[in-house]
N, C-alpha and C positions, 0 to 999 in steps of 0.2 A: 590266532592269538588267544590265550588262555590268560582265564584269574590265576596265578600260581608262583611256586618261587621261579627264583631264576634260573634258566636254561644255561648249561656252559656252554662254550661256542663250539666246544668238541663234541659234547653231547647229543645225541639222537634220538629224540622220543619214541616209543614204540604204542602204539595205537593198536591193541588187543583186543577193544572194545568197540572199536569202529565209531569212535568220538569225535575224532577231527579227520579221518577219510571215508570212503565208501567204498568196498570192490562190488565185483562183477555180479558177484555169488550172491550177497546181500540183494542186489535190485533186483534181478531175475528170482529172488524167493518171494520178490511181492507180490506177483502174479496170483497168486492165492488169495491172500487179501483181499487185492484189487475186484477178486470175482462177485464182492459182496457189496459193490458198488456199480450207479451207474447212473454217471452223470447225462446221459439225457431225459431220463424224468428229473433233472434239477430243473425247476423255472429259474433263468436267473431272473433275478430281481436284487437291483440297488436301493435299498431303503433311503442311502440318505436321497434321493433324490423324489422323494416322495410318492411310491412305490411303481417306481418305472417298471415295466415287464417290457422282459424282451423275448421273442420268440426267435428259435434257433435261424440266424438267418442262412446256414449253411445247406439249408433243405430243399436245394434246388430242383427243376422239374427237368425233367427228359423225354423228349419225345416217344411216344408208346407208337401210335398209330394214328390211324385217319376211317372215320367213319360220316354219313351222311347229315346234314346237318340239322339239329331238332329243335323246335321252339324250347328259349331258353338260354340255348347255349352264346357263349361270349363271341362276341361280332369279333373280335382280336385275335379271334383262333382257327380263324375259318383259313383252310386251305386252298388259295387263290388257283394254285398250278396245278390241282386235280379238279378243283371247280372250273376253269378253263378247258383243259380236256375232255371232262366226262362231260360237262354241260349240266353238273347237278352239283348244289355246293354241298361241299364236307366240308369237316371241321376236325382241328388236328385234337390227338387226344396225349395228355401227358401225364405221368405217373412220377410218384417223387425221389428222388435218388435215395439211394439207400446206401451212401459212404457221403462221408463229408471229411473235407482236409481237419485232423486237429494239429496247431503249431505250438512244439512247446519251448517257450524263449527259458533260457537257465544262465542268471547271474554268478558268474566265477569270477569274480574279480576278489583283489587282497580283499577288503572289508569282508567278505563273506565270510572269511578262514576265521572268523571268531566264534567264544563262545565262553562262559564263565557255568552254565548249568545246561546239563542235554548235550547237546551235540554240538561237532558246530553249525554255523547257519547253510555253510555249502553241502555239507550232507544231509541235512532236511532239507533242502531244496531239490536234492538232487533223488531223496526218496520222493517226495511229492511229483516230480517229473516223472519217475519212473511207474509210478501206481496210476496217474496221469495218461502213460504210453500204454500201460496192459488194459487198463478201463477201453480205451479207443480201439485196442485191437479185439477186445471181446466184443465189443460194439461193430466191427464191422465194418472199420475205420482207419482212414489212410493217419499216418503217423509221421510225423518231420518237424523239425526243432533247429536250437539256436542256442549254439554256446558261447559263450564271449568272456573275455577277462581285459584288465588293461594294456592289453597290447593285440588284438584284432578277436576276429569270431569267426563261426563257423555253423552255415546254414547246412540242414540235411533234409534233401526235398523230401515231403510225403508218398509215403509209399503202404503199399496193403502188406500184411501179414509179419508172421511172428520175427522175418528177418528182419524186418524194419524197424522193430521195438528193438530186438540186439546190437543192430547198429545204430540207433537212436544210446543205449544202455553205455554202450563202447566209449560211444564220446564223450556221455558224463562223466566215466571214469576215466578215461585216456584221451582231453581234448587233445586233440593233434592242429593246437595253434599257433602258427609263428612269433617267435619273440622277436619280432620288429619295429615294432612302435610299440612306446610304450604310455601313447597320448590320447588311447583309443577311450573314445567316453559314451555314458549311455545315450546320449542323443544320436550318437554314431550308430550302437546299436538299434536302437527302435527305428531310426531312419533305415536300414539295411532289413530290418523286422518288415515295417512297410510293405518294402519293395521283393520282397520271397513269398509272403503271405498272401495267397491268393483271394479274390474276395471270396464273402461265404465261408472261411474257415474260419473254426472258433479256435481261437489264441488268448495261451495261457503267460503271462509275464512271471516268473517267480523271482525275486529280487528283492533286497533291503532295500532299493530306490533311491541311493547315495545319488548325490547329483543332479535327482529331477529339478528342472526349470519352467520357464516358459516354453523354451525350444520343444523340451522334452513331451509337455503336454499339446503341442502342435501335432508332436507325430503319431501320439496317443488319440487326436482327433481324427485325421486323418484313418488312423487305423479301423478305429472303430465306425466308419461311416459305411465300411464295407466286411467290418468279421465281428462278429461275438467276442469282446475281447471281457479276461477272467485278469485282474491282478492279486497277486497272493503276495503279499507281505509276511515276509519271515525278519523277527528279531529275536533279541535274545535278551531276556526280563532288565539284566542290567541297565539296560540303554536306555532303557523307560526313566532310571534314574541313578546315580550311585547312590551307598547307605549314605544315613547323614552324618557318621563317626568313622574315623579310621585313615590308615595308610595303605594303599592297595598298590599291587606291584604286576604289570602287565608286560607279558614275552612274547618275543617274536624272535625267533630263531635265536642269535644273537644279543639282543635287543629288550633292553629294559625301558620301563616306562614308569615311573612310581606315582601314584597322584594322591595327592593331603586333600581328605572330605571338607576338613577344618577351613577351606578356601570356599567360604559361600559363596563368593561371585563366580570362581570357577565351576563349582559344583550346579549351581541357576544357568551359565551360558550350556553347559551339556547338558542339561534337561529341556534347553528350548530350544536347543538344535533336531532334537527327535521328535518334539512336539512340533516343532514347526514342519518335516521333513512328513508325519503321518499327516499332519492337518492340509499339508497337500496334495495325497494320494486321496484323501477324502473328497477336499473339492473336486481331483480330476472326476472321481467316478460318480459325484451327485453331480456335477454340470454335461456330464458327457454319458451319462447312462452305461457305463463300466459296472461292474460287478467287485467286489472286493474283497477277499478275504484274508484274516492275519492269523500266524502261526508262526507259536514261541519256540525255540530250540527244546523247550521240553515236552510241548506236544505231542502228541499221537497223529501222525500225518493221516492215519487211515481214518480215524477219526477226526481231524478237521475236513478231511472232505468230503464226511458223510455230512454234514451239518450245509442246507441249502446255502448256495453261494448266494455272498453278499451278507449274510443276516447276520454275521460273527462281528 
């Protein structure tokens, strides 16, 4: 959906500029970028919640070895089945993984396909996932994500190395989602997020957030009691509010929309539907120790995520 005249119905816009799509060629050139980033010296930290620090909890330990045991060492790590056998205790020794799952969830649904300035919001969403994917694979890090629109989604387990970012890349550009329902909602997603996301991975939600509820922040607790979870809020400056003068004329395919500013009551309920819609990604992430960053369709994605999570 664009600010613009009207579209005929035979008419086919041509995206030359890569404003309202994304290819292949474009994500795969962020890799460069991406190299001058790296989010695991980000601490996250949620300001609103009064400067929560969270430490990565995807940094799991793995057994090393088993050595003799020496004042000091943790009564919880003693090796019972070789202190058994040898008649002498050791104590197991563990070292800390050096890959951690990252999950990147990416909203496709209609409301993303808009945009009045920049892009639209599903191609800066779907650049932020992909600078996202090369960050984790410089890093050392398994890669798997979550497309969804409203009619089902589509989990890509984590996996190591550069094929996994291209088929992570693939499905941004070419979800391969069934048109069968077409009642499929973000509770569905996040619930389905849940349940792929293993614990200890740090999961990235990018999304305008249409829809969140009570439900919605249930499965956003849940989630986070076991991953690092990052939400990124993408809009697009309009929505913060229309001018307060004018006739503006909104397309979609088809599809005219005209809306008179001169309607202050109309003009107040759209401005408190976004207010109220951020004012609740704000609670979830100061009550739930979330991370939260926003990003306008005209931003610089490589640069909002140079900018420590959370502080934006």
């Amino acid at each position: 959906m664009l600010l613009a005249k009207k579209i005929e119905p035979t008419a086919k816009p041509v995206d030359s500029n890569g404003l309202v799509s994304v290819t292949l060629k474009t994500l795969i050139g962020l890799a460069k970028p991406a190299s001058g980033l790296n989010l695991h010296r980000l601490t996250i930290r949620a300001q609103q919640s009064g400067g929560y620090l969270s430490a990565f909890k995807g940094r799991g330990m793995e057994f090393d070895e088993t050595r003799l045991y020496q004042p000091g060492d943790d009564i919880r790590s003693i090796d019972w089945r070789v202190t058994a056998r040898t008649g002498k205790t050791h104590t197991k020794l563990f070292r800390e993984e050096r890959e951690k799952p990252v999950f990147i969830s990416v909203d496709n649904r209609p409301a993303m396909q808009f945009a009045t300035r920049g892009v639209f919001k599903s191609v800066q969403a779907k650049k932020l996932a992909a600078l996202l994917a090369w960050v984790a694979n410089q890093q050392g890090d398994r890669i798997g994500g979550q497309v969804f629109s409203q009619s089902s989604c589509k989990e890509l387990k984590p996996q190591n190395g550069k094929h996994s970012v291209l088929h992570f890349l693939n499905a941004l550009v070419v979800p391969d989602i069934a048109e069968d329902n077409n009642d499929f909602t973000f509770a569905q997603a996040l619930f389905r997020l849940s349940q792929h996301a293993r614990p200890g991975s740090l999961v990235y939600i990018i999304s305008d957030f249409r829809g969140i509820n009570e439900q919605t922040e249930n499965y956003l607790l849940k989630l986070s009691e076991h991953c690092d979870v990052v939400l990124i809020f993408v809009y697009d400056p309009l929505e913060k509010g229309l001018p307060t003068q004018g006739r503006y004329r909104f397309t979609h395919d088809d599809k005219d929309v005209l809306i008179d500013t001169s309607d202050k009551q109309r003009l107040t309920n759209y401005q408190l539907r976004f207010e109220e819609r951020l004012r609740k990604i704000k609670r979830i992430s100061s009550r739930r120790g979330v991370a939260l960053m926003q990003c306008g369709t005209q931003d610089d994605p490589v640069q909002c995520l140079r900018h420590p999570l959370g502080s934006r």
